[in-house]
C-alpha positions as CSV (number, residue, x, y, z in Angstrom):
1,X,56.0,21.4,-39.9
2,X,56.7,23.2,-36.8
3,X,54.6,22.3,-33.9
4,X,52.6,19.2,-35.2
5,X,55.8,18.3,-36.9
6,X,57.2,17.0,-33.1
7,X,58.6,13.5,-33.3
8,X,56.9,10.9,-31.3
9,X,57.8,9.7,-27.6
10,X,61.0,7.1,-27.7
11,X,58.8,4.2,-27.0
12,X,61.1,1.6,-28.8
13,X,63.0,0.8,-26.4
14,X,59.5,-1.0,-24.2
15,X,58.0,-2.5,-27.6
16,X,61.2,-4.0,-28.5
17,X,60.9,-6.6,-25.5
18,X,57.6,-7.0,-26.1
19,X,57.8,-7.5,-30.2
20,X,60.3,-10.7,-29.2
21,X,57.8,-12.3,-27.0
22,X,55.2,-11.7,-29.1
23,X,57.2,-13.3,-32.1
24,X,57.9,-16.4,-30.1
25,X,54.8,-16.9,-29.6
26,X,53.8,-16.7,-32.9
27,X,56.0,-18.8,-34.0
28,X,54.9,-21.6,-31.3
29,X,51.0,-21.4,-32.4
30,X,51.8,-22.0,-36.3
31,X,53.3,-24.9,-35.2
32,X,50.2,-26.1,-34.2
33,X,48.1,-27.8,-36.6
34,X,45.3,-25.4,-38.2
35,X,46.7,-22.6,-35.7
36,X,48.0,-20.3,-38.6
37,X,45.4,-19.9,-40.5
38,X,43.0,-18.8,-37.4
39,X,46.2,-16.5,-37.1
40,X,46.8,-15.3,-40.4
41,X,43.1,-14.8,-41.2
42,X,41.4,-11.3,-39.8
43,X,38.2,-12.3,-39.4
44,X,38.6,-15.7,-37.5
45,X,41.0,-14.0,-35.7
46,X,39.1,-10.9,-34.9
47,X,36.1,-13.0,-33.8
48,X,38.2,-15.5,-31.6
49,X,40.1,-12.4,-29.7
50,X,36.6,-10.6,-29.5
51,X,35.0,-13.3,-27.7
52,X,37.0,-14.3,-25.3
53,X,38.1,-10.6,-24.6
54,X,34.4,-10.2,-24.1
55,X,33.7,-13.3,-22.1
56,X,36.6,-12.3,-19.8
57,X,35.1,-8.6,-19.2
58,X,31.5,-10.3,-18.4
59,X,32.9,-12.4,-15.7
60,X,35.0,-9.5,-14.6
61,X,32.1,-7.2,-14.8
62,X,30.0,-9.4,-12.4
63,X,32.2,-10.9,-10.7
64,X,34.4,-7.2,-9.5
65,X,32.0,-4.3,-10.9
66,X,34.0,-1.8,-9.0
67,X,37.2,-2.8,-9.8
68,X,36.2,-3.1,-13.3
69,X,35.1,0.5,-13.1
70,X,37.8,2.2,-11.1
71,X,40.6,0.9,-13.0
72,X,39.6,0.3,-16.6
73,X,39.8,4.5,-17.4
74,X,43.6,4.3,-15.9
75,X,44.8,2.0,-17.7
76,X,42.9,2.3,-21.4
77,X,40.8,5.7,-20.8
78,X,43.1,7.8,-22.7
79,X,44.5,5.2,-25.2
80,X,40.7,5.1,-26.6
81,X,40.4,8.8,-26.9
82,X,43.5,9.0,-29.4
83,X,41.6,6.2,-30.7
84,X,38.5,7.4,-31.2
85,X,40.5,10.8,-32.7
86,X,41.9,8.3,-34.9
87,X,39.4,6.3,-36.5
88,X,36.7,9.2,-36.6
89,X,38.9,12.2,-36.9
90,X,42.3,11.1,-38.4
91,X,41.6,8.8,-40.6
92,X,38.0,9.8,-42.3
93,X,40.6,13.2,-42.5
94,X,38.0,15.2,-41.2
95,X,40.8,17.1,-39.6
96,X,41.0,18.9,-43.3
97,X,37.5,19.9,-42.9
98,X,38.1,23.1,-40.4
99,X,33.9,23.4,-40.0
100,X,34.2,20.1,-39.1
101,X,36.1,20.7,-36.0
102,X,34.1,24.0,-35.3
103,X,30.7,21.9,-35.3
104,X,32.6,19.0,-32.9
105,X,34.0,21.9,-30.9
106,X,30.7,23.7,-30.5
107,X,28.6,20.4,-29.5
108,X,31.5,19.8,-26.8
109,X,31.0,23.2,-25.4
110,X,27.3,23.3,-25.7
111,X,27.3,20.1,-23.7
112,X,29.6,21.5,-21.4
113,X,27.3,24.4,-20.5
114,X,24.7,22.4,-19.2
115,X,23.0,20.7,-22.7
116,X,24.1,17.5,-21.8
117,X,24.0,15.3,-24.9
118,X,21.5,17.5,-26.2
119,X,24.2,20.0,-27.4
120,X,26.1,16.5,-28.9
121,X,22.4,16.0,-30.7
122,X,22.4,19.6,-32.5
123,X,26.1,19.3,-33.4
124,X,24.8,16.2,-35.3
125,X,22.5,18.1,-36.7
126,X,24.2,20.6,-37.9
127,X,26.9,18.0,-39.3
128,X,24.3,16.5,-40.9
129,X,22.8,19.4,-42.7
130,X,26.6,20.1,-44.3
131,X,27.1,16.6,-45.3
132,X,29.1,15.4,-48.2
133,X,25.7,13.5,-49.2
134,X,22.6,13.5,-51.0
135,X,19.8,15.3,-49.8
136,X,17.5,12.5,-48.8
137,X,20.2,10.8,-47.3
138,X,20.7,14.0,-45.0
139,X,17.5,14.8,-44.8
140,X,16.8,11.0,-43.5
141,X,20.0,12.0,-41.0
142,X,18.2,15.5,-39.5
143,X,14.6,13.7,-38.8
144,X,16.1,10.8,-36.9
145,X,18.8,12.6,-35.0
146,X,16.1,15.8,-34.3
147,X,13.5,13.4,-33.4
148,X,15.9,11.9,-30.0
149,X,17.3,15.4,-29.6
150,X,12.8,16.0,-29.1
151,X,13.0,13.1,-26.9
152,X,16.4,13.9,-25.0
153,X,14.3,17.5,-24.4
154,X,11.5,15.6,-23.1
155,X,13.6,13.0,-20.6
156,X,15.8,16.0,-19.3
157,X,18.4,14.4,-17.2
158,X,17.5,10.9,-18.0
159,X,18.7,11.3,-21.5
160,X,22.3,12.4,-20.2
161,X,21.9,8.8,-17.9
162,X,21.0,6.9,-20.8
163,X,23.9,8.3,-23.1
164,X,26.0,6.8,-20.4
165,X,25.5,3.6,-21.3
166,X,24.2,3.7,-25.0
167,X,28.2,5.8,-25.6
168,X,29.1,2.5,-25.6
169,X,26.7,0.9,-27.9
170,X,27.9,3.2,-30.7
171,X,31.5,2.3,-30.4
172,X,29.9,-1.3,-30.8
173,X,27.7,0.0,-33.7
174,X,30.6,1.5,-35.4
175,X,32.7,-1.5,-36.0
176,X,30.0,-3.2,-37.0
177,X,29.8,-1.7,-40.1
178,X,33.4,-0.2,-40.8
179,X,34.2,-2.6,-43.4
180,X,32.5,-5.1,-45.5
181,X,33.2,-8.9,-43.9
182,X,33.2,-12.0,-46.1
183,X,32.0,-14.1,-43.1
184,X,29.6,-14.0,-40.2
185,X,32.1,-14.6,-38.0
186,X,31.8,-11.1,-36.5
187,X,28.2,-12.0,-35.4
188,X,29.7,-14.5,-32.5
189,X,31.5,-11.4,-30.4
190,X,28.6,-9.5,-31.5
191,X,25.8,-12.3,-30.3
192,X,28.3,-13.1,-26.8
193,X,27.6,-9.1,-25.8
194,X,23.6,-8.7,-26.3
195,X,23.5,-11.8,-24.1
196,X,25.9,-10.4,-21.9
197,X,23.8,-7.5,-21.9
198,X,20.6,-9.6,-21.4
199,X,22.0,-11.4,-18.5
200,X,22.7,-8.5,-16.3
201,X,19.6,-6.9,-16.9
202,X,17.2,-10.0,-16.1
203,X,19.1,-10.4,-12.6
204,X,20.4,-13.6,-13.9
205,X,23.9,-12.8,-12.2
206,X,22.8,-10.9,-9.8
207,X,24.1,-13.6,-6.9
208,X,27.7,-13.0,-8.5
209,X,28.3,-10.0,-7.2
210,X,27.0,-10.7,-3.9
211,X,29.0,-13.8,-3.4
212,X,32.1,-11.5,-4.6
213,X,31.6,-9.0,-2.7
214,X,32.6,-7.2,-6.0
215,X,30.3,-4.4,-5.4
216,X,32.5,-3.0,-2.7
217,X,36.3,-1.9,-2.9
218,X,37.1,0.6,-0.1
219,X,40.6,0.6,-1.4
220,X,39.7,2.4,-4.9
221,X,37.4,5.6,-2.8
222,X,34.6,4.1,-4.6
223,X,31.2,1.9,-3.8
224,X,28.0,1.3,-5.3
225,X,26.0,4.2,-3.8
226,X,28.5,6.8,-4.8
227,X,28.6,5.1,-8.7
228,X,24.7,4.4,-9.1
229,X,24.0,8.5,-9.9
230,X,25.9,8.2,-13.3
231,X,25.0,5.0,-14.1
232,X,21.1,3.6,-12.6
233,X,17.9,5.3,-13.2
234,X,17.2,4.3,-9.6
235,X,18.8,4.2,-6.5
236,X,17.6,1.5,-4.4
237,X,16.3,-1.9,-5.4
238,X,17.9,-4.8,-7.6
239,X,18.3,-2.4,-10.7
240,X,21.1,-0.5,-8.9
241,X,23.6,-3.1,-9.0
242,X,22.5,-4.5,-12.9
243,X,22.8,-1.2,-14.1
244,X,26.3,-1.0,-12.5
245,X,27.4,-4.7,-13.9
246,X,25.8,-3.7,-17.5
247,X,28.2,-0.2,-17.3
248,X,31.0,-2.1,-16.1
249,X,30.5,-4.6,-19.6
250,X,30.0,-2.0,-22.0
251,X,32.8,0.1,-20.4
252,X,35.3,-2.5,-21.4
253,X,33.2,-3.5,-24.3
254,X,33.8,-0.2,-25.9
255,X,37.4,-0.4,-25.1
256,X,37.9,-3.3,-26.9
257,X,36.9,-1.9,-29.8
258,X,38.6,1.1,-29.8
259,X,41.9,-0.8,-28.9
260,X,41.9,-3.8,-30.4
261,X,39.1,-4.6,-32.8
262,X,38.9,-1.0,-34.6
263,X,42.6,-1.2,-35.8
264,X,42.4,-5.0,-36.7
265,X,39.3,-3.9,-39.0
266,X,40.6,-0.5,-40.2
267,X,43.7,-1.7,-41.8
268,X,44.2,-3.3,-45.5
269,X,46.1,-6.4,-44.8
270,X,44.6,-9.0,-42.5
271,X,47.5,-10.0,-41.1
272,X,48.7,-8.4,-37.1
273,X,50.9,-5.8,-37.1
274,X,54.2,-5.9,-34.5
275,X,53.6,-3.3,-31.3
276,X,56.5,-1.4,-33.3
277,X,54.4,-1.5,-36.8
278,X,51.4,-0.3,-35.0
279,X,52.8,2.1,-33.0
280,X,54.6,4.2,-36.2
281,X,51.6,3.3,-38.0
282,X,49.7,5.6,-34.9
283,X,52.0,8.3,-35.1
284,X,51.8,8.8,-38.8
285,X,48.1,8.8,-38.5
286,X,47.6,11.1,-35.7
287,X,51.0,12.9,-35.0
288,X,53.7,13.1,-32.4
289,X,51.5,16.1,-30.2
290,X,48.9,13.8,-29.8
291,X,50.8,10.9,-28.7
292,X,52.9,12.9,-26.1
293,X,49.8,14.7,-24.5
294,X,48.3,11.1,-24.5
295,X,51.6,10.1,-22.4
296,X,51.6,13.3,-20.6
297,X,48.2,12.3,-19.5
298,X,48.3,8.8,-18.6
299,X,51.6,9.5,-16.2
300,X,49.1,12.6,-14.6
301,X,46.3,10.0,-13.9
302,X,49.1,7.8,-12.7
303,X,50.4,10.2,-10.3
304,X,46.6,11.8,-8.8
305,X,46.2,8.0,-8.6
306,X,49.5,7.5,-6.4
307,X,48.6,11.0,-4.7
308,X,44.9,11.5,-4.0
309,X,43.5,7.6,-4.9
310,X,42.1,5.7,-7.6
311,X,38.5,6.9,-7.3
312,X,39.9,10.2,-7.3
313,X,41.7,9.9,-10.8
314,X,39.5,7.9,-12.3
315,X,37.1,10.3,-11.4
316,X,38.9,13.4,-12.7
317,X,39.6,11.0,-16.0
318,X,35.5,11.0,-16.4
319,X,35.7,15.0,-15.9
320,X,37.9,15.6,-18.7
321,X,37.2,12.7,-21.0
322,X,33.0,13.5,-21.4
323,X,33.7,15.0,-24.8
324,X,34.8,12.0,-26.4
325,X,30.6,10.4,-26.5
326,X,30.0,13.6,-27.8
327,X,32.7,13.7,-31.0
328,X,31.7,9.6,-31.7
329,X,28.3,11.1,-31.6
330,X,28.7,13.9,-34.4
331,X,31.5,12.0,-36.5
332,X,29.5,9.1,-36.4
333,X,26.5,10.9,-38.5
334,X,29.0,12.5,-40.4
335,X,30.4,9.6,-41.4
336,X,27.2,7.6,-41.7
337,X,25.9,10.1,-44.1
338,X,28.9,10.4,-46.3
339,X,29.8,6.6,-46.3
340,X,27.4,4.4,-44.4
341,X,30.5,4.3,-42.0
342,X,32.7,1.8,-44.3
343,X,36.2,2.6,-45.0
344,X,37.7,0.8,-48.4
345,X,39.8,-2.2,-47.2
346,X,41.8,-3.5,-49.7
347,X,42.7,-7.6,-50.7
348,X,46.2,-8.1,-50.4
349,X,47.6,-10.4,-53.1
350,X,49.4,-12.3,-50.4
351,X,49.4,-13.0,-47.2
352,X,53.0,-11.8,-45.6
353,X,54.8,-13.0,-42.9
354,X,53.7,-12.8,-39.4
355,X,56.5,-13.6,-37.1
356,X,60.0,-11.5,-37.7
């Protein structure tokens, strides 16, 4: 009660409007022969939305790299953090777990103070050590995390660049194994990404950008130069601009999970929810304090946006938001050790309705 017992911002009025388009067009695609069941199903679903979510954000990610980067963390930025509290935090309950949140808390500050992902590494650690899990299963835990917290010692400030991108790969990683599938369907989104990946880096797309001209954007305050320090090892040559396309992917890679293919997954019933479903679904899971600082910060990042640029806030987004690698970093061993990352995901008896 009290405090965390705040109701949730008034959103019904917006997801309303948006519930009755969506049922429409629901309603329009069962008509269409072999349409419901690709609706109806999750994992044909899932895999269908994942792909051509993903084959959107390659094009976009080598086509506009800047604008990919600038505006992405606006618009989705904060709605994956109260995601990733969520799905690692919320719903595993490790919120009941106070040591939990001391170990998180302590990585995040360790980083903080100049440890880089090094302090995320010996928060994992220390998770791992006070595991909910056999002792050859934690023990298995410590030597691999200890062994890349040796080698993030070793690369120094390298390791910090290569968490950039590889904080995306474990958002990836993670849905990969939160449930048990009964198809491979989730190997086509899955297959569509590493060849994304694979792309970028041989400099097959490298004439993309240049035809674009999608490595410069003088109206978001940012350009290559400024963006290669956080995201290429170098900073001249061809690898500069891969490096930027492959961030630019995985960026809105890892946002699709968090947003979209994380709650389809989580969830017992494989039908869709409504916006309004999913939205007091949210608020059960993670409380009304969450969701108003979430919508306390978008409307800030909105307004630095409006007042000081969009480079500007999305920079000041990736100032406060560098704790989030950090807790998928520790819950994911947590959870790893205690449950091989699956959640139990029920068969429903029936498939219900989709369309009010």
């Amino acid at each position: 009660m009290g405090l965390w017992a705040i109701a949730a911002p008034p959103l019904g009025g917006l997801i309303r409007p948006l519930d009755a388009v969506r049922s429409r067009l629901l309603r329009t695609l069962t008509l269409i022969p072999g349409a419901r069941h690709l609706v109806v199903a999750r994992e044909p679903r899932v895999a269908i939305v994942a792909s051509l979510v993903l084959a959107s954000a390659f094009v976009a990610a080598c086509a506009l790299p800047v604008w990919v980067i600038a505006v992405g963390p606006l618009l989705w930025g904060i709605p994956h953090i109260v995601s990733d509290v969520r799905y690692l935090v919320a719903r595993p309950r490790l919120h009941r777990r106070p040591w939990i949140l001391v170990v998180i808390g302590g990585a995040v500050i360790a980083g903080a103070l100049g440890l880089g992902v090094r302090g995320a590494l010996a928060g994992a650690v220390v998770a791992l050590m006070l595991a909910r899990a056999s002792l050859p299963r934690r023990a298995l835990g410590v030597a691999v995390v200890g062994a890349l917290f040796a080698l993030a010692q070793w690369a120094g400030w390298k390791a910090d660049l290569a968490f950039v991108h590889l904080h995306n790969l474990v958002g990836v990683g993670l849905w990969w194994a939160w449930r048990r599938r009964e198809s491979r369907l989730h190997w086509a989104p899955l297959a569509l990404f590493a060849a994304g990946c694979a792309l970028i880096l041989a400099g097959s797309v490298d004439v993309i950008p240049a035809l674009t001209g999608g490595l410069r954007a003088s109206w978001t305050g940012l350009d290559l130069h400024r963006l290669a320090w956080s995201s290429s090892p170098v900073l001249t040559g061809p690898l500069v601009p891969r490096f930027f396309m492959l961030y630019a992917f995985g960026q809105s890679a890892h946002y699709l999970v968090w947003l979209r293919l994380m709650p389809e997954d989580d969830r017992p019933s494989p039908t869709p929810r409504s916006f309004a479903q999913s939205l007091r679904a949210l608020r059960v899971d993670v409380g009304g304090v969450i969701l108003w600082l979430a919508l306390i910060g978008m409307l800030a990042l909105a307004c630095w946006a409006f007042w000081r640029g969009i480079g500007e806030a999305r920079d000041r987004y990736i100032d406060l938001a560098f704790f989030h690698g950090y807790l998928e970093l520790v819950a994911a061993s947590l959870l790893w050790a205690e449950s091989g990352l699956r959640v139990p995901v029920g068969r429903p008896r029936a498939l219900p309705a989709i369309v009010a």
